[in-house]
N, CA, C and O atoms as CSV, one atom per row, in Angstrom:
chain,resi,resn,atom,element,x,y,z
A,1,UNK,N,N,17.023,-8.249,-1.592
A,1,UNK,CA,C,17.206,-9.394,-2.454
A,1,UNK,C,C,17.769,-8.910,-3.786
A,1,UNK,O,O,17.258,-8.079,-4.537
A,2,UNK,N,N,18.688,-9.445,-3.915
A,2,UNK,CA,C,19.346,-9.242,-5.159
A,2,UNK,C,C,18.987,-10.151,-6.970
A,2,UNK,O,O,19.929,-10.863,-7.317
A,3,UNK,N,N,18.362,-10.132,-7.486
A,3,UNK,CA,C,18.118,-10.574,-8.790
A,3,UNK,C,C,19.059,-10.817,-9.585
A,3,UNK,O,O,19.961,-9.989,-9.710
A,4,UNK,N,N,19.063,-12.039,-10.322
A,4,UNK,CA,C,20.311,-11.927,-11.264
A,4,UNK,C,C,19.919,-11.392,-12.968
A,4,UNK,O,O,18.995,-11.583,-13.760
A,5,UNK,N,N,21.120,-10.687,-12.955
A,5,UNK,CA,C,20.870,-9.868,-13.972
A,5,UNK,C,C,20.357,-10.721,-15.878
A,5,UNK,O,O,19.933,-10.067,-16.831
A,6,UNK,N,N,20.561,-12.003,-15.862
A,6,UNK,CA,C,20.203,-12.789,-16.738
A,6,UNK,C,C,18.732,-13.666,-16.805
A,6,UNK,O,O,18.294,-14.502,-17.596
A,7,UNK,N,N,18.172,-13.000,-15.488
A,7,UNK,CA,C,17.429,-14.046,-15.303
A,7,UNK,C,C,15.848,-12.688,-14.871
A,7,UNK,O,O,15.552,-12.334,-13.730
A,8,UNK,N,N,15.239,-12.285,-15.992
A,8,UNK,CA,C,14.574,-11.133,-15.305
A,8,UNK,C,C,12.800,-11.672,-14.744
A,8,UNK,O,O,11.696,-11.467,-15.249
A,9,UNK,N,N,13.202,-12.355,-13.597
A,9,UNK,CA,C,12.380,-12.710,-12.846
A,9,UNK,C,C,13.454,-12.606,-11.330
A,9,UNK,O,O,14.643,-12.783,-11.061
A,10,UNK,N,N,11.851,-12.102,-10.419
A,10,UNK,CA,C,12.497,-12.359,-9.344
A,10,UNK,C,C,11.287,-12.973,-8.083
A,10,UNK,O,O,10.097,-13.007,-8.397
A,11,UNK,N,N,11.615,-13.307,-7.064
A,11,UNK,CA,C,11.258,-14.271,-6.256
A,11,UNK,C,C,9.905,-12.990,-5.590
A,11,UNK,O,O,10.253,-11.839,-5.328
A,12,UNK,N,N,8.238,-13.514,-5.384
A,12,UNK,CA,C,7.433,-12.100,-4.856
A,12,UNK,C,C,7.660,-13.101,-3.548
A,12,UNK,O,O,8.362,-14.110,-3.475
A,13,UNK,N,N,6.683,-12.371,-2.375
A,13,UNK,CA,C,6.381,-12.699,-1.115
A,13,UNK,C,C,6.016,-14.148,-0.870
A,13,UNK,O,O,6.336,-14.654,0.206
A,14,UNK,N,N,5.495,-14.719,-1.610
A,14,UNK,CA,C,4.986,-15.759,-2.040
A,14,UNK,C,C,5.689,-17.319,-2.007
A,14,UNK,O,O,5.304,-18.449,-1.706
A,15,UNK,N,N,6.857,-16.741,-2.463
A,15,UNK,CA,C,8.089,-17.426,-2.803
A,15,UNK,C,C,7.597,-18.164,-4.499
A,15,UNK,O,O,8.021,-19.239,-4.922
A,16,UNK,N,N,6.693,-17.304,-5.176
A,16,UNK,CA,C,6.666,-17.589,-6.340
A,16,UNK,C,C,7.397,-16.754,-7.628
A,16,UNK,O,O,7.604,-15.554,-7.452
A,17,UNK,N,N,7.738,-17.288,-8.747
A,17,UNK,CA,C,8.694,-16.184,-9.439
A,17,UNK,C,C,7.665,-14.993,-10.174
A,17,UNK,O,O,6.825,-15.366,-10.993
A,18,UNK,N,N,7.771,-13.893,-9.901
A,18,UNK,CA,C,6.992,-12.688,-10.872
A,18,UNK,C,C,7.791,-12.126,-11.860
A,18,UNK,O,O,8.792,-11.490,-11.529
A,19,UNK,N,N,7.494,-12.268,-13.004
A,19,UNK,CA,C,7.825,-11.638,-14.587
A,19,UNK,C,C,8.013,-10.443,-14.020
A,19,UNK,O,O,7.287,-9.953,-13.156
A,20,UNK,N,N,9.241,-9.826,-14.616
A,20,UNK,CA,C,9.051,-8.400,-14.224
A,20,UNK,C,C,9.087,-7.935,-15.907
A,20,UNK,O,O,8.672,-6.802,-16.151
A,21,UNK,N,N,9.604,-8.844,-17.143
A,21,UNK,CA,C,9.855,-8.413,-18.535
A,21,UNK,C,C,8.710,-9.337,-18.903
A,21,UNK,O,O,8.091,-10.234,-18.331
A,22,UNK,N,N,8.674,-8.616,-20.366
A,22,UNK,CA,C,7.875,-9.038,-21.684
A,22,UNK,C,C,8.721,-9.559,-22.580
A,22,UNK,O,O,9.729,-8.888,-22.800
A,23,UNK,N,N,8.559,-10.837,-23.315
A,23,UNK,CA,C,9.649,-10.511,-24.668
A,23,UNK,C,C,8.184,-9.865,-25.501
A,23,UNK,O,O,7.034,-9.679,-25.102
A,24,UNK,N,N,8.902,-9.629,-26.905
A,24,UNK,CA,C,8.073,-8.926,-27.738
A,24,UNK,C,C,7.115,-10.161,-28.127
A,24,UNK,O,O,6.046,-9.611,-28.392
A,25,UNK,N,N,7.003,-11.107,-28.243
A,25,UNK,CA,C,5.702,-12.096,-28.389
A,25,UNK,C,C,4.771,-11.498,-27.042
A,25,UNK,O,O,3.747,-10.822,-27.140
A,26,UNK,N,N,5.143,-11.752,-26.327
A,26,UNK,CA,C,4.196,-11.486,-25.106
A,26,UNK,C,C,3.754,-9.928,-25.569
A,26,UNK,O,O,2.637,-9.738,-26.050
A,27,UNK,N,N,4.337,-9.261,-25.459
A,27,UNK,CA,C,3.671,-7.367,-25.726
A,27,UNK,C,C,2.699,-7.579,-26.828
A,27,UNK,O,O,1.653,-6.935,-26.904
A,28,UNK,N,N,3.138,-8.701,-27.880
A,28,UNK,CA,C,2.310,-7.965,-29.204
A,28,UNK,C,C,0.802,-9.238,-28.873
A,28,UNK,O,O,-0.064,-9.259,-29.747
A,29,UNK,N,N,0.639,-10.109,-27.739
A,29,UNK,CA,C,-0.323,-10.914,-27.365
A,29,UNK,C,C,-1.510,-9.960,-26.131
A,29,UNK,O,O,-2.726,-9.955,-25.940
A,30,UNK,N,N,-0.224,-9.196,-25.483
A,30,UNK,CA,C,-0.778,-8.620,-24.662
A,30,UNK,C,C,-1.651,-7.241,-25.231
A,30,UNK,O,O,-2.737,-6.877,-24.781
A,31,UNK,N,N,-0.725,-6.445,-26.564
A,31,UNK,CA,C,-1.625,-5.512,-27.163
A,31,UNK,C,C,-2.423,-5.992,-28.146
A,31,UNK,O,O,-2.793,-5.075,-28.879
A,32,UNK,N,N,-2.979,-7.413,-28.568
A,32,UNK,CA,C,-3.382,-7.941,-29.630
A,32,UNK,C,C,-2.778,-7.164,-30.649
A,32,UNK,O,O,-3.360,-6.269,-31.260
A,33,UNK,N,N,-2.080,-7.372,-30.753
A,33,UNK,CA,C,-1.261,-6.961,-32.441
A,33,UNK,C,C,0.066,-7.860,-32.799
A,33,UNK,O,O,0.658,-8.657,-32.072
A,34,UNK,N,N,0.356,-7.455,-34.227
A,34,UNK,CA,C,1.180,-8.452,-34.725
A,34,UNK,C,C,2.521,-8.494,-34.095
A,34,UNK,O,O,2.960,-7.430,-33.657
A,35,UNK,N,N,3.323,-9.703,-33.972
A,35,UNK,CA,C,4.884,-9.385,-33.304
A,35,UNK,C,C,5.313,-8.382,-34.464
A,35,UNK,O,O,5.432,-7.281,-33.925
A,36,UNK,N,N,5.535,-8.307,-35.528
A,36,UNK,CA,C,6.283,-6.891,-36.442
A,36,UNK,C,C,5.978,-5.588,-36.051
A,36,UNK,O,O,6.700,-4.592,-36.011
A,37,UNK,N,N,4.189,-5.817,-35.620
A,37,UNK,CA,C,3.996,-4.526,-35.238
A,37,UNK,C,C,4.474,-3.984,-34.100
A,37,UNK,O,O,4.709,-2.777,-34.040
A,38,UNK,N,N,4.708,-4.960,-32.878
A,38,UNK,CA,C,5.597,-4.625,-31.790
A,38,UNK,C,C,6.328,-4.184,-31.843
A,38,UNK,O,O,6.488,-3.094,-31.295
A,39,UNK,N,N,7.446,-4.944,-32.731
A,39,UNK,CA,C,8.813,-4.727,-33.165
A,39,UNK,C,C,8.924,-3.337,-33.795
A,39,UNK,O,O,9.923,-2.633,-33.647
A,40,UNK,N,N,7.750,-2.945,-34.570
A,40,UNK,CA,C,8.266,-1.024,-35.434
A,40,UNK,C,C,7.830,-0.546,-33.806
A,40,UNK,O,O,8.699,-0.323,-32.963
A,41,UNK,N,N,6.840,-0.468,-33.612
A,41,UNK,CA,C,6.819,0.046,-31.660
A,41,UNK,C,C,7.775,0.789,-31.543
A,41,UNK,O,O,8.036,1.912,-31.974
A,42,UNK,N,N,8.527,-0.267,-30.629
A,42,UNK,CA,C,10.195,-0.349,-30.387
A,42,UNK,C,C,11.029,-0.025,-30.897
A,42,UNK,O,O,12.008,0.452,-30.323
A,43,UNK,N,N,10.933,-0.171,-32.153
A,43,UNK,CA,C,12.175,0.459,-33.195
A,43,UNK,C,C,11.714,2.367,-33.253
A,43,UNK,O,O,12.396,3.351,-33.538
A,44,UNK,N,N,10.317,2.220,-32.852
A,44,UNK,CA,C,9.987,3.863,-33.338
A,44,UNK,C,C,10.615,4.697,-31.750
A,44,UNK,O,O,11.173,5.793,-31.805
A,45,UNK,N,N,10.452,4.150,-30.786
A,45,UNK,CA,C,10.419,3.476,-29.557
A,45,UNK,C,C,9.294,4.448,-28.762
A,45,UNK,O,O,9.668,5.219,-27.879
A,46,UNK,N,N,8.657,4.398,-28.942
A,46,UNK,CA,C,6.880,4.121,-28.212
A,46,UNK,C,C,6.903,3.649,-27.175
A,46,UNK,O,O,6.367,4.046,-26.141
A,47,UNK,N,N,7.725,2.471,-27.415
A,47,UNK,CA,C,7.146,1.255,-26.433
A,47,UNK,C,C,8.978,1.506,-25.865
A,47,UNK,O,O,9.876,1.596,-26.702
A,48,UNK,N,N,9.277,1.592,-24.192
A,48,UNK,CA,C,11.199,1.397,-23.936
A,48,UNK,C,C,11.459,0.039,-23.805
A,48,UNK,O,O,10.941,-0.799,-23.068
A,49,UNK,N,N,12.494,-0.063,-24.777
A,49,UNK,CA,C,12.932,-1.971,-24.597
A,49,UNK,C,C,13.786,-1.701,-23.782
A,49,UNK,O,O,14.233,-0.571,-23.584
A,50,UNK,N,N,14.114,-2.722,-23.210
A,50,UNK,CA,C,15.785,-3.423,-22.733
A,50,UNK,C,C,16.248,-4.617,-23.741
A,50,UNK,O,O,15.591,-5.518,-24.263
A,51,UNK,N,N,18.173,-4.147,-23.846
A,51,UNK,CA,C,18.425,-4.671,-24.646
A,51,UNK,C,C,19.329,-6.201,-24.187
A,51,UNK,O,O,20.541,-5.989,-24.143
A,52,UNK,N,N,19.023,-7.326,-23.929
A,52,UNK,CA,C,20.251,-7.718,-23.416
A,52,UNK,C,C,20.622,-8.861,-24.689
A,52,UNK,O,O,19.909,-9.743,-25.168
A,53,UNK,N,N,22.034,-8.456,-25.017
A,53,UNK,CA,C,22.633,-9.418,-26.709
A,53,UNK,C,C,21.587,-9.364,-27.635
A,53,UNK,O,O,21.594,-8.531,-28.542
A,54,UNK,N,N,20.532,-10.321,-27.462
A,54,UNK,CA,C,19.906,-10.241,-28.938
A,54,UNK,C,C,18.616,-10.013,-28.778
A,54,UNK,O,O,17.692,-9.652,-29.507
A,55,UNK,N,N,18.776,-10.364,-27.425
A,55,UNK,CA,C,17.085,-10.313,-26.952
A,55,UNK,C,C,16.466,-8.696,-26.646
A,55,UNK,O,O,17.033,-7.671,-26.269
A,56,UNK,N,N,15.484,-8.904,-26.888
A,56,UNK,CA,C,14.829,-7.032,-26.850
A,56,UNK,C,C,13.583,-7.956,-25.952
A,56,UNK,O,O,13.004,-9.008,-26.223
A,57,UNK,N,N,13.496,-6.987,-24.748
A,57,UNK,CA,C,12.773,-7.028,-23.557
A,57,UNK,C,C,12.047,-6.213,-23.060
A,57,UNK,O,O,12.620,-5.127,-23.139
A,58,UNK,N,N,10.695,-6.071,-22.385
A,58,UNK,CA,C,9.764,-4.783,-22.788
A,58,UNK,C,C,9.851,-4.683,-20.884
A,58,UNK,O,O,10.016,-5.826,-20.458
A,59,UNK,N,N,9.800,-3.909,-20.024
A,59,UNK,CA,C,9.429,-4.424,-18.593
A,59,UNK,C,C,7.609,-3.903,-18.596
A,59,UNK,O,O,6.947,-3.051,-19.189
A,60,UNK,N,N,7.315,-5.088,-17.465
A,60,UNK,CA,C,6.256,-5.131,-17.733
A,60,UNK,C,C,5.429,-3.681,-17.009
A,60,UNK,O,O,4.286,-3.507,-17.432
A,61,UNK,N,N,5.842,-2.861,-16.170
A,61,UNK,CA,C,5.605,-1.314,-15.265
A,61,UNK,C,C,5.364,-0.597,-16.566
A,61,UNK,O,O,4.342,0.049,-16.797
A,62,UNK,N,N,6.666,-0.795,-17.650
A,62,UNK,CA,C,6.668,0.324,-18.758
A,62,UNK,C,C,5.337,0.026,-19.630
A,62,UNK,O,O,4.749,1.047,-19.987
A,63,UNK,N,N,4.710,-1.320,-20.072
A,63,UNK,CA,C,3.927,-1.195,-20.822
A,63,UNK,C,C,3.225,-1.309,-20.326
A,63,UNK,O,O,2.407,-1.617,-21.192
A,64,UNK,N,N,2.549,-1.333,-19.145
A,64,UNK,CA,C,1.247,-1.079,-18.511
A,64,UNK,C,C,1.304,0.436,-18.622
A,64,UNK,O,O,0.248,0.867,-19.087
A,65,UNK,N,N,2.128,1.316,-18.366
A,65,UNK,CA,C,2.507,3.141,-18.422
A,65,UNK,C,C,1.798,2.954,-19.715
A,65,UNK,O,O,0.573,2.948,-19.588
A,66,UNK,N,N,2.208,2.814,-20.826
A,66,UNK,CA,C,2.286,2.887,-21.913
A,66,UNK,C,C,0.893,2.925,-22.305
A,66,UNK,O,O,0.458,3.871,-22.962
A,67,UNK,N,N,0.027,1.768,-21.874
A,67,UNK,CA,C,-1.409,1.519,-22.189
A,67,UNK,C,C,-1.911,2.249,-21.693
A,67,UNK,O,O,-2.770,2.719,-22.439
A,68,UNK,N,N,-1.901,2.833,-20.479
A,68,UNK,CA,C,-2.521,3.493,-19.386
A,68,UNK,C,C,-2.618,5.377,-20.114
A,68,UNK,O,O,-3.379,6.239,-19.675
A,69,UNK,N,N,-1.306,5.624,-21.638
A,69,UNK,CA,C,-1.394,7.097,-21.439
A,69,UNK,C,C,-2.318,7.460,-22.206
A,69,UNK,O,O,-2.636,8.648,-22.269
């Protein structure tokens, strides 16, 4: 199955859609901390974004890694 590259969800077994990204609201809800603080994260890069145009995108494998080290 092929995913489209604008759209970062894709279809599980289920036939329901699974998040495979974070935007940075979601990361900084998911680490209880502030969205700015997300954002230096990322800028320090701690945390690996994906970049697509304006949007900065966290996948969700990387920040579970991330919490987990």
């Amino acid at each position: 199955m092929i995913a489209q590259i604008t759209d970062p969800q894709i279809i599980n077994e289920t036939g329901r859609n699974q998040k495979l990204t974070y935007t940075m609201r979601e990361v900084a809800e998911v680490l209880n901390i502030s969205v700015a603080h997300a954002y230096k994260l990322a800028e320090q890069k701690a945390i690996p974004t994906i970049r697509l145009g304006n949007r900065i995108l966290v996948s969700i494998k990387k920040l579970e890694d991330y919490i987990n080290q």
